[in-house]
Structure formats: C-alpha cells, structure tokens
C-alpha positions in Angstrom: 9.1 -15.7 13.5 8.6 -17.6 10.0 6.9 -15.8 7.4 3.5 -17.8 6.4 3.7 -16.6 2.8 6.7 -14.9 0.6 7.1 -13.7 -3.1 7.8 -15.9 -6.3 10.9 -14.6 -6.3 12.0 -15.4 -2.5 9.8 -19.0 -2.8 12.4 -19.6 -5.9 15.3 -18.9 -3.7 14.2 -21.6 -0.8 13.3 -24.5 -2.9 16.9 -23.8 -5.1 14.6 -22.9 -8.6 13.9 -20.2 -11.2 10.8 -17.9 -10.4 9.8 -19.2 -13.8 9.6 -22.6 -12.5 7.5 -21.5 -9.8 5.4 -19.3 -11.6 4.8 -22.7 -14.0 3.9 -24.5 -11.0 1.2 -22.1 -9.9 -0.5 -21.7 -13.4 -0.9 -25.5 -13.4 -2.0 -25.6 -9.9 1.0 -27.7 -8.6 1.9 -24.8 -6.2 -0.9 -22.4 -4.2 -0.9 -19.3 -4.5 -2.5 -15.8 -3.7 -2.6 -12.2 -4.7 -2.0 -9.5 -2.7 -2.4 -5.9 -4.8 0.1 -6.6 -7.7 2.3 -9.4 -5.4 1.9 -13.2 -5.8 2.1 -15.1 -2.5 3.1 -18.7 -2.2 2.5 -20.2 1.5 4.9 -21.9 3.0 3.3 -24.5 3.7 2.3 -24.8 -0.1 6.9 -25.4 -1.1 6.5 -27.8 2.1 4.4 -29.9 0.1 5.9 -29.3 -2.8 9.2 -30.6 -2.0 7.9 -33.7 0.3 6.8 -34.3 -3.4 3.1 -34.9 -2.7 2.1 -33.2 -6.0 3.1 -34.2 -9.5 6.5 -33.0 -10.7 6.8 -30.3 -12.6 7.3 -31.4 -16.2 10.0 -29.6 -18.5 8.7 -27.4 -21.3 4.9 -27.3 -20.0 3.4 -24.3 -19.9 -0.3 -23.0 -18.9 -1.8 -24.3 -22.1 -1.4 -27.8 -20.6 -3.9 -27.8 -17.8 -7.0 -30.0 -18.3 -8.2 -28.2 -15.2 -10.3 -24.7 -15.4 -8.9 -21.7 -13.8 -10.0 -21.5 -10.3 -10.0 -17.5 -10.2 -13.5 -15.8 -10.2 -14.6 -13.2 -12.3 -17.3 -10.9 -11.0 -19.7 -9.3 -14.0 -21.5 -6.2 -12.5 -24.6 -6.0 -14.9 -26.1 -2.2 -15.5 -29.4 -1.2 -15.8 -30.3 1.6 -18.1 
C-alpha cells in the first residue's frame, strides 16, 4: 500500500531534490503541506502535481520573503477575563 503523505526528507528523495528545496516550495505555497506534532507532511498527491509541473517552478535563490500571498496558517488568540 502507498503511503498518502511522507516527511520533507523522504518527499526530497522521490522527486531527486534537497529537503531545502522542498521546504522552499512549501513556504511559498508551491507544494502542500501539513503538520503532524513536530513532522511536516507533504501528500503524495501534492509531488504528483508538482512534477506534472502544474505549479510554477521553483525559482533559484527565493526564499519565504518573496511571497505576495499571506500565510494561510491560523492563529487562535484565547482572550482572558479578569
């Protein structure tokens, strides 16, 4: 049975890349990702796309600073009464 997510590390290893690069491609939202505890999970289906080349290619020597796009991960503010 396929797995239907694996590490940055393992992802970096199919698609023939540095984790770096596939870190880089989460942070600007080229590559999906979750976490699970203190593990990042990329979905299959996520380097599928990724390497049919239906998202923009990753770009040498950009970083996170680069996105125009807000970060999609929600906060949650617990406010206290006194």
């Amino acid at each position: 049975m396929e797995p239907l997510a694996v590490d940055v590390e393992e992802a970096a290893r199919l698609v023939s890349v540095s984790p770096h690069t596939i870190r880089r491609a989460i942070r600007s939202g080229r590559l999906a990702a979750s976490r699970c505890g203190r593990r990042v999970l990329v979905p299959i289906e996520s380097l599928r796309i990724l390497l049919r080349g239906d998202v923009p290619p990753i770009q040498p020597g950009t970083d996170s600073s680069d996105r125009t796009q807000p970060a999609t991960q929600a906060v949650r503010v617990k406010e206290y009464q006194q």
